[in-house]
C-alpha positions as CSV (number, residue, x, y, z in Angstrom):
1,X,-23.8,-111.9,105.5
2,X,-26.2,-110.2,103.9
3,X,-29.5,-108.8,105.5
4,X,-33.0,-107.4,103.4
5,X,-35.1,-105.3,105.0
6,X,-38.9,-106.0,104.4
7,X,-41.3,-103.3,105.6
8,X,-45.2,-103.2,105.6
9,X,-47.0,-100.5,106.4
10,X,-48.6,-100.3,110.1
11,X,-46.2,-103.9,111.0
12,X,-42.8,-104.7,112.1
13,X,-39.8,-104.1,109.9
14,X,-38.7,-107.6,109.2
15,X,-34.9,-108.4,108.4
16,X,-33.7,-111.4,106.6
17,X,-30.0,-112.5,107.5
18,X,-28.0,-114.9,105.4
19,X,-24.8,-116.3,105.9
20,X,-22.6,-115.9,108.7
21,X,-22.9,-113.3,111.5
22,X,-19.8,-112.6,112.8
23,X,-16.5,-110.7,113.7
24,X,-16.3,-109.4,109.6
25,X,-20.2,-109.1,109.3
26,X,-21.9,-107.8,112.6
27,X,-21.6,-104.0,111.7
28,X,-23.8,-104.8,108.8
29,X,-26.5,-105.9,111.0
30,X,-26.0,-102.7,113.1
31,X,-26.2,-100.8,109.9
32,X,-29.7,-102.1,108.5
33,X,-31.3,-101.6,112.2
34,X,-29.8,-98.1,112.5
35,X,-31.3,-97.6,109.2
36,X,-34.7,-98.8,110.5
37,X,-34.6,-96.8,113.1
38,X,-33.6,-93.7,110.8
39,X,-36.6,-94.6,108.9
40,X,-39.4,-94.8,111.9
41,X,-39.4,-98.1,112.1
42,X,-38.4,-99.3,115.7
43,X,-40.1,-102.7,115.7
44,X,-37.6,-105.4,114.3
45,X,-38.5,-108.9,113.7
46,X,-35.3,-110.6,112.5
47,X,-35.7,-113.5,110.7
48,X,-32.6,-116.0,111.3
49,X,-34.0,-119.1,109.1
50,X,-31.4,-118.8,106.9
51,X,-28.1,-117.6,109.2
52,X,-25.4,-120.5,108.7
53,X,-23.6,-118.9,111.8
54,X,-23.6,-116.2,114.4
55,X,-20.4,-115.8,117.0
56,X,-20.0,-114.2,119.9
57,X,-19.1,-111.0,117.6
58,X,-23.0,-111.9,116.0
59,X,-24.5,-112.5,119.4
60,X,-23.4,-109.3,120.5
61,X,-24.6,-107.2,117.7
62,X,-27.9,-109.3,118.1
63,X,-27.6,-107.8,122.0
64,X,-26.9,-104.1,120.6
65,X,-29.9,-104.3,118.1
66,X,-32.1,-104.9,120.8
67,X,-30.6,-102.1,123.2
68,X,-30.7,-99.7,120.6
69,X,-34.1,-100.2,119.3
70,X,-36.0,-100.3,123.0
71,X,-34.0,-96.7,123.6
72,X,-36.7,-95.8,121.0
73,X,-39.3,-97.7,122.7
74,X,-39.1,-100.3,120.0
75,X,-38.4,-104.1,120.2
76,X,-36.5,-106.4,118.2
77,X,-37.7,-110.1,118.2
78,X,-36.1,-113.5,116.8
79,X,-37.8,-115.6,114.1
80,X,-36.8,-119.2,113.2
81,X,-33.6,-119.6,115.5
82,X,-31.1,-122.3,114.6
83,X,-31.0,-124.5,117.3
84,X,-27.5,-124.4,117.2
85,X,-25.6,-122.2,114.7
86,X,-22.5,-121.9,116.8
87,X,-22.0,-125.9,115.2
88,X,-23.0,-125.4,111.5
């Protein structure tokens, strides 16, 4: 997987995943939204249009983004879901 972090001044940080999000991938996904939150940036928009897959390992690291991120009063939101990813 590899995730790129777009940031605009005064808007949500958004993060682009690719590939798969999974067992071998989801502390990279922890990593770029610690780093966001390192940086002042505690609103998260990740974008998921191009994520082939996301496991229970993925959905779970989705999970911690979001907990970690409202600890800061921040949110993390989900753009263009897969309707299924679990099946790709």
């Amino acid at each position: 997987m590899t995730a790129q972090i777009t940031e605009v001044h005064g808007r949500p940080a958004v993060i682009t995943l690719t590939g798969r999000l999974d067992q071998t991938t989801d502390w990279q996904l922890c990593k770029v939204v610690a780093d966001c939150m390192a940086r002042d940036l505690p609103f998260v928009v990740l974008d998921l249009a191009s994520l082939d897959f996301c496991d229970e390992a993925g959905l779970h690291a989705l999970s911690g983004a979001a907990a970690g991120t409202k600890v800061i009063g921040g949110t993390v939101h989900l753009a263009a879901p897969a309707a299924n990813p679990a099946d790709r």
